[in-house]
Structure formats: structure tokens, C-alpha cells
PDBQT receptor file of N, H, CA, C and O in Angstrom, charges set to zero:
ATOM      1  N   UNK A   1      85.838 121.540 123.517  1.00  0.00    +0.000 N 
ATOM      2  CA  UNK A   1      86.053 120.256 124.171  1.00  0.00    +0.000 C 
ATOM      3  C   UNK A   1      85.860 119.102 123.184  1.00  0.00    +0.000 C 
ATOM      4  O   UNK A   1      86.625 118.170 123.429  1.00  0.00    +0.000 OA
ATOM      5  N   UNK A   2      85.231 118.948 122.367  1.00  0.00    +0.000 N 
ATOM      6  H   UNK A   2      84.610 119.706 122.168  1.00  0.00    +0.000 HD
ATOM      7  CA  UNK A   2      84.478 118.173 121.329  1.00  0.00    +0.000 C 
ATOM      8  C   UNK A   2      85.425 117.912 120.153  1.00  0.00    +0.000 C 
ATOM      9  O   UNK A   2      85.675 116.919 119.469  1.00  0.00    +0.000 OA
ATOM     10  N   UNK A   3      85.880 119.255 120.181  1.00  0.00    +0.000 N 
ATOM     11  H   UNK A   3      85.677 120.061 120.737  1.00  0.00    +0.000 HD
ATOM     12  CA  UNK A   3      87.011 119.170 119.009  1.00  0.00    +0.000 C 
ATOM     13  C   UNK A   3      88.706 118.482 119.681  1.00  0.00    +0.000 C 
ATOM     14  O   UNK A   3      89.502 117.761 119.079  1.00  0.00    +0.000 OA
ATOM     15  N   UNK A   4      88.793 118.977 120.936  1.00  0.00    +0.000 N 
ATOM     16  H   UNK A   4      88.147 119.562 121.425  1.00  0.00    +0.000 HD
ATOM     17  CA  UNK A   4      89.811 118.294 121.346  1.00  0.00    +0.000 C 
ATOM     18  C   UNK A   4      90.092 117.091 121.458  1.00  0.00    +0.000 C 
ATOM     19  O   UNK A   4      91.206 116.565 121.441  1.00  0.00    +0.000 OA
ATOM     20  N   UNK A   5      88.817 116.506 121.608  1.00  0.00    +0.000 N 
ATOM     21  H   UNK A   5      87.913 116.933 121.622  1.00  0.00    +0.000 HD
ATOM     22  CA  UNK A   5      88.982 115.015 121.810  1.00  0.00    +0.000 C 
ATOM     23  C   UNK A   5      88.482 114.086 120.051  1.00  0.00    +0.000 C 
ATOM     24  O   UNK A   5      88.659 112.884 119.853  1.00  0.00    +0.000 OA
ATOM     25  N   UNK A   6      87.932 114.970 119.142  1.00  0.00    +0.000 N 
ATOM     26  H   UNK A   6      87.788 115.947 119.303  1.00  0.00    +0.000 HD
ATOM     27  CA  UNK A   6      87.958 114.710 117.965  1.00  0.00    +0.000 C 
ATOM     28  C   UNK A   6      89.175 114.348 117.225  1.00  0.00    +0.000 C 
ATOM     29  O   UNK A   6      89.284 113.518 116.322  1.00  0.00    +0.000 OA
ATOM     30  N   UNK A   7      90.274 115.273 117.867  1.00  0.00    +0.000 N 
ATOM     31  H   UNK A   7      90.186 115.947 118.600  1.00  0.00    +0.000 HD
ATOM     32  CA  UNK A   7      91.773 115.408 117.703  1.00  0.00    +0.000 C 
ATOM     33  C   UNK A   7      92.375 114.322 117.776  1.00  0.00    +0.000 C 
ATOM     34  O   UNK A   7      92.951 113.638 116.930  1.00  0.00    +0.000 OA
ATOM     35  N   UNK A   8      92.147 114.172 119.179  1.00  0.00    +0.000 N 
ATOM     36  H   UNK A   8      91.679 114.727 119.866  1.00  0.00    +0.000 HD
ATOM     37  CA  UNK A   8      92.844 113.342 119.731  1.00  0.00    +0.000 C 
ATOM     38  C   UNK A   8      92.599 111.609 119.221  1.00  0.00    +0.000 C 
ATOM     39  O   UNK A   8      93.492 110.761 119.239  1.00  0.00    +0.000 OA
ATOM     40  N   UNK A   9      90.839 111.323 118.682  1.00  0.00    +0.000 N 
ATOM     41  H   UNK A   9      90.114 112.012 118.667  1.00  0.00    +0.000 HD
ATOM     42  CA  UNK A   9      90.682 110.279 118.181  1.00  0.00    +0.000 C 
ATOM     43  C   UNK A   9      91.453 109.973 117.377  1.00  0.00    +0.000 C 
ATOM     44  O   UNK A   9      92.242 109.027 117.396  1.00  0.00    +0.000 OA
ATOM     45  N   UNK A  10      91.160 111.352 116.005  1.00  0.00    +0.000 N 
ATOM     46  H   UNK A  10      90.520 112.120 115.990  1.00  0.00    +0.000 HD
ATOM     47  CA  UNK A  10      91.877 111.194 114.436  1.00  0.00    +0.000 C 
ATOM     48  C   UNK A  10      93.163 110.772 114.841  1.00  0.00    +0.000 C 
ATOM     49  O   UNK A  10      93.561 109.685 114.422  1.00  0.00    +0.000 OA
ATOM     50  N   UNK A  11      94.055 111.615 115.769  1.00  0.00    +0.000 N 
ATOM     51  H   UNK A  11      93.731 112.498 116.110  1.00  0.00    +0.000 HD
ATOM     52  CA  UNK A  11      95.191 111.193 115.659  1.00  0.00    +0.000 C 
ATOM     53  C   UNK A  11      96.116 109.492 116.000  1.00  0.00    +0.000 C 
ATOM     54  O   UNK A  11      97.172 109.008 115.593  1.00  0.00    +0.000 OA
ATOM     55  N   UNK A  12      95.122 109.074 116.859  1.00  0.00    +0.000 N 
ATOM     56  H   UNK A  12      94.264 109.468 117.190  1.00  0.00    +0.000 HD
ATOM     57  CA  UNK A  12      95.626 107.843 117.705  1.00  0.00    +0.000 C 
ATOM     58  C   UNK A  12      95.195 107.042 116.342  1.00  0.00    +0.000 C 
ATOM     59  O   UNK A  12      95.888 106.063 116.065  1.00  0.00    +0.000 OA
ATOM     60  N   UNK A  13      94.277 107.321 115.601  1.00  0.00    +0.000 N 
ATOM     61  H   UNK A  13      93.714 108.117 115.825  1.00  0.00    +0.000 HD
ATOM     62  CA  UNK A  13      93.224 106.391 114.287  1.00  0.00    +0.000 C 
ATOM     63  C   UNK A  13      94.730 106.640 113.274  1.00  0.00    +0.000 C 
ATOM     64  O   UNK A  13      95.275 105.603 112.898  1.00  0.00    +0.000 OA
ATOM     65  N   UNK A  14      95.265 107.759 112.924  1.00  0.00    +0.000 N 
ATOM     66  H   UNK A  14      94.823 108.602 113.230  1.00  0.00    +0.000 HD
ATOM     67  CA  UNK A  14      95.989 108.119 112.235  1.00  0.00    +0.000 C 
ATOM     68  C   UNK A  14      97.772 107.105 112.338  1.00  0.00    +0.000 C 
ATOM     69  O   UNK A  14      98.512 106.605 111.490  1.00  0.00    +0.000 OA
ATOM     70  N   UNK A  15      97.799 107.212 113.700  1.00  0.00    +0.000 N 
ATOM     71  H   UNK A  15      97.198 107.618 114.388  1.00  0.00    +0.000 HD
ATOM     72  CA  UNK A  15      99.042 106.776 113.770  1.00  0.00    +0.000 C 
ATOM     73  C   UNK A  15      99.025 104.762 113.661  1.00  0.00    +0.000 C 
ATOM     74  O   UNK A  15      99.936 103.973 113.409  1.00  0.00    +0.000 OA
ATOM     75  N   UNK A  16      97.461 104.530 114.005  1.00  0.00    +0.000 N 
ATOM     76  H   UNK A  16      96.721 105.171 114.210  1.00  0.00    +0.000 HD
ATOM     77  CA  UNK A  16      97.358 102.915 114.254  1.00  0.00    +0.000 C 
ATOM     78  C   UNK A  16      97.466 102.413 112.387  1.00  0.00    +0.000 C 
ATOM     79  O   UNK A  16      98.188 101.621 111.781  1.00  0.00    +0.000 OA
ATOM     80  N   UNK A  17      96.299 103.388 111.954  1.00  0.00    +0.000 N 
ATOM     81  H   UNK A  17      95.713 104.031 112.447  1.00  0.00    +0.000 HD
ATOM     82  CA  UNK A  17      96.532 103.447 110.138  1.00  0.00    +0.000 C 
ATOM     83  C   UNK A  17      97.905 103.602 109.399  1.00  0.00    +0.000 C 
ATOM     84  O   UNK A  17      98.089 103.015 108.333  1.00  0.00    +0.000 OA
ATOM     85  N   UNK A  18      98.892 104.412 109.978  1.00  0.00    +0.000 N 
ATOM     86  H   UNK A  18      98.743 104.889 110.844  1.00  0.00    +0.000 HD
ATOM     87  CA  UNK A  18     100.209 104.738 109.474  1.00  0.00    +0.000 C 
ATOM     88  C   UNK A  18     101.142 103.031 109.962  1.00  0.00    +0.000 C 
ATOM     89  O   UNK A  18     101.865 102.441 109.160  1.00  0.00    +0.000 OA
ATOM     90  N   UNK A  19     100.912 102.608 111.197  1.00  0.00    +0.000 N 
ATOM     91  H   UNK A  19     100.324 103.087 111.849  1.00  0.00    +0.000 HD
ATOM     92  CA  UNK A  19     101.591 101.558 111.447  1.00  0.00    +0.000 C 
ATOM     93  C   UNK A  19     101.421 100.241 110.551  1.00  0.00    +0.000 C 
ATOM     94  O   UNK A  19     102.256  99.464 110.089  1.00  0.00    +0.000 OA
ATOM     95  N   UNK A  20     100.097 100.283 110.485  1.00  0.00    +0.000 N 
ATOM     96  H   UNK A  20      99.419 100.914 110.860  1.00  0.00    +0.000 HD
ATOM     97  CA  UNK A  20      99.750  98.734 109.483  1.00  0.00    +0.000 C 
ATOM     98  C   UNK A  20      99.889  99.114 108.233  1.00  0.00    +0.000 C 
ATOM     99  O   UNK A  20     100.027  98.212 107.407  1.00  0.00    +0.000 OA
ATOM    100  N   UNK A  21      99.889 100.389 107.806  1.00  0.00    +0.000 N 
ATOM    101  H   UNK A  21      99.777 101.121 108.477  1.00  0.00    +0.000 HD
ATOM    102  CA  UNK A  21     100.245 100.571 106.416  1.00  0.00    +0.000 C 
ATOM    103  C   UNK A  21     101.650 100.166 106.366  1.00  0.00    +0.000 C 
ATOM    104  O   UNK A  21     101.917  99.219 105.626  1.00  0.00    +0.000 OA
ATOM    105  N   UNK A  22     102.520 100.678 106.975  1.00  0.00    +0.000 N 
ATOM    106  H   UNK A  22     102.303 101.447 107.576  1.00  0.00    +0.000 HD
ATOM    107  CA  UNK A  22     104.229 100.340 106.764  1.00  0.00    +0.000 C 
ATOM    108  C   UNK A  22     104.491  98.400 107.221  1.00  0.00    +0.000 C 
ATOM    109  O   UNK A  22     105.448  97.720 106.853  1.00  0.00    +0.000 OA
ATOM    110  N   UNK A  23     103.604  98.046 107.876  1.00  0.00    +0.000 N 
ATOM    111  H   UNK A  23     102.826  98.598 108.175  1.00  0.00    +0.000 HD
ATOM    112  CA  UNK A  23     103.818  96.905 108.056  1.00  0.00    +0.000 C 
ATOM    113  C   UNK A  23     103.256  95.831 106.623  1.00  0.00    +0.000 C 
ATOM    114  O   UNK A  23     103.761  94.806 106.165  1.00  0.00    +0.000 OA
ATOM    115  N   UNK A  24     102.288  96.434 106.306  1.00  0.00    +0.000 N 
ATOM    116  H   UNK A  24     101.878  97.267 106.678  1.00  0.00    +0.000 HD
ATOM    117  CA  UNK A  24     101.559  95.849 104.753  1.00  0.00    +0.000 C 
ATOM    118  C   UNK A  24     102.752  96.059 103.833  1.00  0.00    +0.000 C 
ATOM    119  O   UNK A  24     103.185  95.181 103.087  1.00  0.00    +0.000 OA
ATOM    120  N   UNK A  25     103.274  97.347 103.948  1.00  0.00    +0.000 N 
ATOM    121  H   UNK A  25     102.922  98.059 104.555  1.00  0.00    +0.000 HD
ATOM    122  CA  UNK A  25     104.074  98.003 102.376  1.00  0.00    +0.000 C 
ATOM    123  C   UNK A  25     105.686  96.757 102.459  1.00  0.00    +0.000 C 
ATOM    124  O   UNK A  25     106.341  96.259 101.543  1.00  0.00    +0.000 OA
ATOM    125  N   UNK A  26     105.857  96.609 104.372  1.00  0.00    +0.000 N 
ATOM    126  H   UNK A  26     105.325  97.013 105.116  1.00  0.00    +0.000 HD
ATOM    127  CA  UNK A  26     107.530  96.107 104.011  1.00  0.00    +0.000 C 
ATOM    128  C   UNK A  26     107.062  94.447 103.264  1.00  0.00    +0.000 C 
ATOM    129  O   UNK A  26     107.606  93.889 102.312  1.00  0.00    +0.000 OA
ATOM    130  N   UNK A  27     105.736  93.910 104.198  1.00  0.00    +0.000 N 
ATOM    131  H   UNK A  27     105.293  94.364 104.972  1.00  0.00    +0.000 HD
ATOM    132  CA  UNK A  27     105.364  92.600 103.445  1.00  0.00    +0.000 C 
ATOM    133  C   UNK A  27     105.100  92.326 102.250  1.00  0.00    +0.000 C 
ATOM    134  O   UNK A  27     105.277  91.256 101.667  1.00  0.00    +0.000 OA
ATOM    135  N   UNK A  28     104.638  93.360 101.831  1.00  0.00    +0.000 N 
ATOM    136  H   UNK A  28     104.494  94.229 102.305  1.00  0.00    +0.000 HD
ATOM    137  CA  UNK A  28     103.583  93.208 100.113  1.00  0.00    +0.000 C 
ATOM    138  C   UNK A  28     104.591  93.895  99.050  1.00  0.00    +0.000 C 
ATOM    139  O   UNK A  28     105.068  93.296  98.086  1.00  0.00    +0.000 OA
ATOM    140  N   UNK A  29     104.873  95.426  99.420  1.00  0.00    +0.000 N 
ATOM    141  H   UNK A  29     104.486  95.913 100.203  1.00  0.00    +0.000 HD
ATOM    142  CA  UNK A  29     105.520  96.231  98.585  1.00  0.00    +0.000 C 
ATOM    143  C   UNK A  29     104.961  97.217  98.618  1.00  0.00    +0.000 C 
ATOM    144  O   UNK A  29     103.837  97.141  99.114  1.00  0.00    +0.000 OA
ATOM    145  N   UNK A  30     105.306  98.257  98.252  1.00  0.00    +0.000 N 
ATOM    146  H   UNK A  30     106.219  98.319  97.849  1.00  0.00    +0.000 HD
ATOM    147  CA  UNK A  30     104.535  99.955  98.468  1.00  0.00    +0.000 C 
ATOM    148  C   UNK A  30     103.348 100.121  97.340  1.00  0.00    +0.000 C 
ATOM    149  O   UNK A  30     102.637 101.121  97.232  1.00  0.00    +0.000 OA
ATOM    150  N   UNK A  31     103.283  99.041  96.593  1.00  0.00    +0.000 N 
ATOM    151  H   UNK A  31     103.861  98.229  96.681  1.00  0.00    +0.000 HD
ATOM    152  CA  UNK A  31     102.602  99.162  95.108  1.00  0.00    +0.000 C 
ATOM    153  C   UNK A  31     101.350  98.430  95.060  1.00  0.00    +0.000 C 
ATOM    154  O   UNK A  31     100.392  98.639  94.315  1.00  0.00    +0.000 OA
ATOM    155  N   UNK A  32     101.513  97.374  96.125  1.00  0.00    +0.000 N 
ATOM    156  H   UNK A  32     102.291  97.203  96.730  1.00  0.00    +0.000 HD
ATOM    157  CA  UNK A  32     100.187  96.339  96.073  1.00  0.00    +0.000 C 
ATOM    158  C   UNK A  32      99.119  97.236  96.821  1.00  0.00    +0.000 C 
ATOM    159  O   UNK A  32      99.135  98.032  97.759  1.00  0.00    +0.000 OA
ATOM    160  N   UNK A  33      98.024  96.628  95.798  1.00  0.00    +0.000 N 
ATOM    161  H   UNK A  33      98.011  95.981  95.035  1.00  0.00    +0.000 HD
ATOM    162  CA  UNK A  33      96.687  97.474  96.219  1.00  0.00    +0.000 C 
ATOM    163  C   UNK A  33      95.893  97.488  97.396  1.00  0.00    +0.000 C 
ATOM    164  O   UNK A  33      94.807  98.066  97.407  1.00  0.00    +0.000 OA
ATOM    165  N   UNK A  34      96.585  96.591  98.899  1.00  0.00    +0.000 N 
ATOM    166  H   UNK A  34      97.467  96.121  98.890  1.00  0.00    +0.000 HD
ATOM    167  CA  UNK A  34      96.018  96.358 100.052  1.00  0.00    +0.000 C 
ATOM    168  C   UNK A  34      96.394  98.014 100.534  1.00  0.00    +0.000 C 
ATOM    169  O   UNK A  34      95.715  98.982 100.874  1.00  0.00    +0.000 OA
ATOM    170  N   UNK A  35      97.923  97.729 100.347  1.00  0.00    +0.000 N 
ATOM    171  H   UNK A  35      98.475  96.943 100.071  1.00  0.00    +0.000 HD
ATOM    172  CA  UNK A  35      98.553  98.853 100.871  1.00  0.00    +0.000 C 
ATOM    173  C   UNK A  35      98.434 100.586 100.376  1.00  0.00    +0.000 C 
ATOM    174  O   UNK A  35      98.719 101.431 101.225  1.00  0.00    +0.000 OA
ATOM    175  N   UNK A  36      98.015 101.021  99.014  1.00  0.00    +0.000 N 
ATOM    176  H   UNK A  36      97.784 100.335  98.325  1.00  0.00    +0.000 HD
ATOM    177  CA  UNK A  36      97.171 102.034  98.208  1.00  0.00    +0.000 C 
ATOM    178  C   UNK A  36      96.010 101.940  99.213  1.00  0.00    +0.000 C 
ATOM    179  O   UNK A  36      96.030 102.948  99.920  1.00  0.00    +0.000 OA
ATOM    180  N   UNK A  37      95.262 101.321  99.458  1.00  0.00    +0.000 N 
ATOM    181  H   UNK A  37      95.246 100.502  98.884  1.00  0.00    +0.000 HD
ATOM    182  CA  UNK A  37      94.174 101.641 100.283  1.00  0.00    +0.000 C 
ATOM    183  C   UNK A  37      94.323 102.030 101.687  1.00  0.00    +0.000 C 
ATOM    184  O   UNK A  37      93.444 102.598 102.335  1.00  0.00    +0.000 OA
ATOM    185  N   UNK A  38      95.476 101.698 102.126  1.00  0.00    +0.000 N 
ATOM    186  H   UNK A  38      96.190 101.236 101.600  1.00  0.00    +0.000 HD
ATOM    187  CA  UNK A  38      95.733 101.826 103.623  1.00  0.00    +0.000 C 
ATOM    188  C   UNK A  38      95.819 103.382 103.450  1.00  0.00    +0.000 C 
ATOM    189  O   UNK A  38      95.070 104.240 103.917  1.00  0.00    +0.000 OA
ATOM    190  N   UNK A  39      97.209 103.559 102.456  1.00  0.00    +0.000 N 
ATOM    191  H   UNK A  39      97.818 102.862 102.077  1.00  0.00    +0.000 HD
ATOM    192  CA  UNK A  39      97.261 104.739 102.118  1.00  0.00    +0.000 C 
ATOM    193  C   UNK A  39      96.138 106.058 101.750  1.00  0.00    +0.000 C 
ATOM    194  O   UNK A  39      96.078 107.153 102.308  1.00  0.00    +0.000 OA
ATOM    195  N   UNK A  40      95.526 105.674 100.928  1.00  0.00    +0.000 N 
ATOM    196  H   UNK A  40      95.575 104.784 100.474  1.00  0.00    +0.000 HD
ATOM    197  CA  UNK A  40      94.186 106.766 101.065  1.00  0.00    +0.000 C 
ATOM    198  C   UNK A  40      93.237 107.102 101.798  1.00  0.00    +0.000 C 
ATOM    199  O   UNK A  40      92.551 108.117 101.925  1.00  0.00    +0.000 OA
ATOM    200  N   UNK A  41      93.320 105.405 102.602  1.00  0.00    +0.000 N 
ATOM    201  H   UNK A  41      93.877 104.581 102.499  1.00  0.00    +0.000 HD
ATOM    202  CA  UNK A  41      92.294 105.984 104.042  1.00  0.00    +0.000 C 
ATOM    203  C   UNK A  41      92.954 106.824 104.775  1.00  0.00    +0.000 C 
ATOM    204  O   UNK A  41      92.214 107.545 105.446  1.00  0.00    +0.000 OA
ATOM    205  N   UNK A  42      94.844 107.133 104.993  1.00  0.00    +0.000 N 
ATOM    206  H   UNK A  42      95.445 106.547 104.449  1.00  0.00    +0.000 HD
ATOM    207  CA  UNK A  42      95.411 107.543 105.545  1.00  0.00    +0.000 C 
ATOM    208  C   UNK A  42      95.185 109.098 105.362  1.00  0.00    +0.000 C 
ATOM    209  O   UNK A  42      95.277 109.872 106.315  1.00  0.00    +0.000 OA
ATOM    210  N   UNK A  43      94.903 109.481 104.154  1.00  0.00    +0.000 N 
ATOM    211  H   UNK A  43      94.828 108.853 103.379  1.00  0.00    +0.000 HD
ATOM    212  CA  UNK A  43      94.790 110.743 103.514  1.00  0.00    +0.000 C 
ATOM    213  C   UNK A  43      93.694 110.962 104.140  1.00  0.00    +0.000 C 
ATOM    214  O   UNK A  43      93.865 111.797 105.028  1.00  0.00    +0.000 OA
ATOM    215  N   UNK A  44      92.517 110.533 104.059  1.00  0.00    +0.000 N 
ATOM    216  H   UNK A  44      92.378 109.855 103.337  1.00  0.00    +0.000 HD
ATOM    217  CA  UNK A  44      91.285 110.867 104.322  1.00  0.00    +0.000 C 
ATOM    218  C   UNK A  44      91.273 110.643 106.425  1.00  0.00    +0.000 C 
ATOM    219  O   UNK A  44      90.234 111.133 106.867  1.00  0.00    +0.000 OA
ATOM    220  N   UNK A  45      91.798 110.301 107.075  1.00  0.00    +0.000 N 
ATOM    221  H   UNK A  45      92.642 109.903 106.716  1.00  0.00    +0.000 HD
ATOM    222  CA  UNK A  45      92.482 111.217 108.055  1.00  0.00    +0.000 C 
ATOM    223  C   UNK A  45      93.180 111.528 108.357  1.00  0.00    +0.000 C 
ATOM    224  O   UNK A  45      93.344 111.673 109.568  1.00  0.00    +0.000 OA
ATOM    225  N   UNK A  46      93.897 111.782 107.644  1.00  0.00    +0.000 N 
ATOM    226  H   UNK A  46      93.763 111.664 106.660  1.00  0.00    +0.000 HD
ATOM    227  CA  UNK A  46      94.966 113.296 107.408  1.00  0.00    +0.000 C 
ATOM    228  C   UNK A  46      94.086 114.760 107.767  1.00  0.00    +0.000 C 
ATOM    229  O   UNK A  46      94.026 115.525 108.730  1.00  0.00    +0.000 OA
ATOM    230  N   UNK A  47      93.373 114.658 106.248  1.00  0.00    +0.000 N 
ATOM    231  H   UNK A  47      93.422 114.036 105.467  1.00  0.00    +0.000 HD
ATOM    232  CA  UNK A  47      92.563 115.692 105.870  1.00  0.00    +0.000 C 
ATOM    233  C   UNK A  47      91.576 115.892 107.185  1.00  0.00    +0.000 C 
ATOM    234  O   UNK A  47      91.753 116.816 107.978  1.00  0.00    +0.000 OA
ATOM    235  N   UNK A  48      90.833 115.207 107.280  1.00  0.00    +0.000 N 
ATOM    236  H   UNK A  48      90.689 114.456 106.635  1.00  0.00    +0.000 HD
ATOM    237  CA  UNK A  48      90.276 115.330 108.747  1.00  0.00    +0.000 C 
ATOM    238  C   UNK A  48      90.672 116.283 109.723  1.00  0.00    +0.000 C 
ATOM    239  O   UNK A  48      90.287 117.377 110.134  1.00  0.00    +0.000 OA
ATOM    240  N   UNK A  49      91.805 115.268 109.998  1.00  0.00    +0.000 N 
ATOM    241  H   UNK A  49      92.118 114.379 109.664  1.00  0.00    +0.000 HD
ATOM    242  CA  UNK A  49      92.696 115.890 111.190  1.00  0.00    +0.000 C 
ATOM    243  C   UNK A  49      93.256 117.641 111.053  1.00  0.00    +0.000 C 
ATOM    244  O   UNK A  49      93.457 118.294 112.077  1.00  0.00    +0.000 OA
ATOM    245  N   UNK A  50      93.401 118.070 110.056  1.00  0.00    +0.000 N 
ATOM    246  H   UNK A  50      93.237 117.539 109.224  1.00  0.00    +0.000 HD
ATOM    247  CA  UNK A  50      93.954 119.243 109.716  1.00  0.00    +0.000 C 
ATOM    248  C   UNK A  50      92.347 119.954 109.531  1.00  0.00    +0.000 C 
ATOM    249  O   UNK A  50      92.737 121.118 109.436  1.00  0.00    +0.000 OA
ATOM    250  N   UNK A  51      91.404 120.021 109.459  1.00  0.00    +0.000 N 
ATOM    251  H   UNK A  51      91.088 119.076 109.536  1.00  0.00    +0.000 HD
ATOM    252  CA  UNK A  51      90.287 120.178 109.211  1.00  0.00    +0.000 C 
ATOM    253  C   UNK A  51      89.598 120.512 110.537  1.00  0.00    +0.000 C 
ATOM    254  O   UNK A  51      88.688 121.337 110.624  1.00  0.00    +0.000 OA
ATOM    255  N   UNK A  52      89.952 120.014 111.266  1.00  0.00    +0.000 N 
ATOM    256  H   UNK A  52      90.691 119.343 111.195  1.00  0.00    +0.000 HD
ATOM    257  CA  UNK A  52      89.802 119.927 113.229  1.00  0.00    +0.000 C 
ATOM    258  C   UNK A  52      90.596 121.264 113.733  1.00  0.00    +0.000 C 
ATOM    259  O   UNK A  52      90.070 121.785 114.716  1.00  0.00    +0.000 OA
ATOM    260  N   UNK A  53      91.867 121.967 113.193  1.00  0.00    +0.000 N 
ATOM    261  H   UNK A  53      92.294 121.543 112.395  1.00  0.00    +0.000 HD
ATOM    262  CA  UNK A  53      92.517 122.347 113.640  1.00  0.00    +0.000 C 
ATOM    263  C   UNK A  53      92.063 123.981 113.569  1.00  0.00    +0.000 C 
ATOM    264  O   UNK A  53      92.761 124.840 114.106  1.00  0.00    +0.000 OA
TER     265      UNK A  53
């Protein structure tokens, strides 16, 4: 049960992180360092999330 809803956090966290990253990358560029960070937090629940499974 614990893990299901662990899931379910990472993922909703995952997809809100994936949205403001693409919204940073079309404003800034894929290269500026706001957006590298969006990106690695993205990794780090990624990894999570697959880690749950």
C-alpha cells in the first residue's frame, strides 16, 4: 500500500518536474543552467520511481 501511493507521488512530482522543465528549456534554452537542474532533479525521480517498482 505504501509503495503504491509512493508511486503514485513520484509520478505526479515527476510529470509537474518534466512540465516546468520544458517550459524553462523553450524560454531559456536546453543549455541554461536553471534548466540542467530541472533536469537532474528529474533524474533523481526518475531513479526513484523505477526503484519503487
Amino acid at each position: 500500500m505504501v509503495n503504491l501511493l509512493l508511486k503514485q507521488f513520484l509520478k505526479a512530482e515527476i510529470e509537474i518536474k518534466r512540465r516546468i522543465m520544458y517550459k524553462k528549456a523553450k524560454d531559456l534554452g536546453f543549455t541554461h543552467p536553471i534548466v540542467v537542474d530541472y533536469s537532474q532533479e528529474l533524474d533523481i525521480l526518475l531513479n526513484k520511481y523505477l526503484k519503487t517498482s
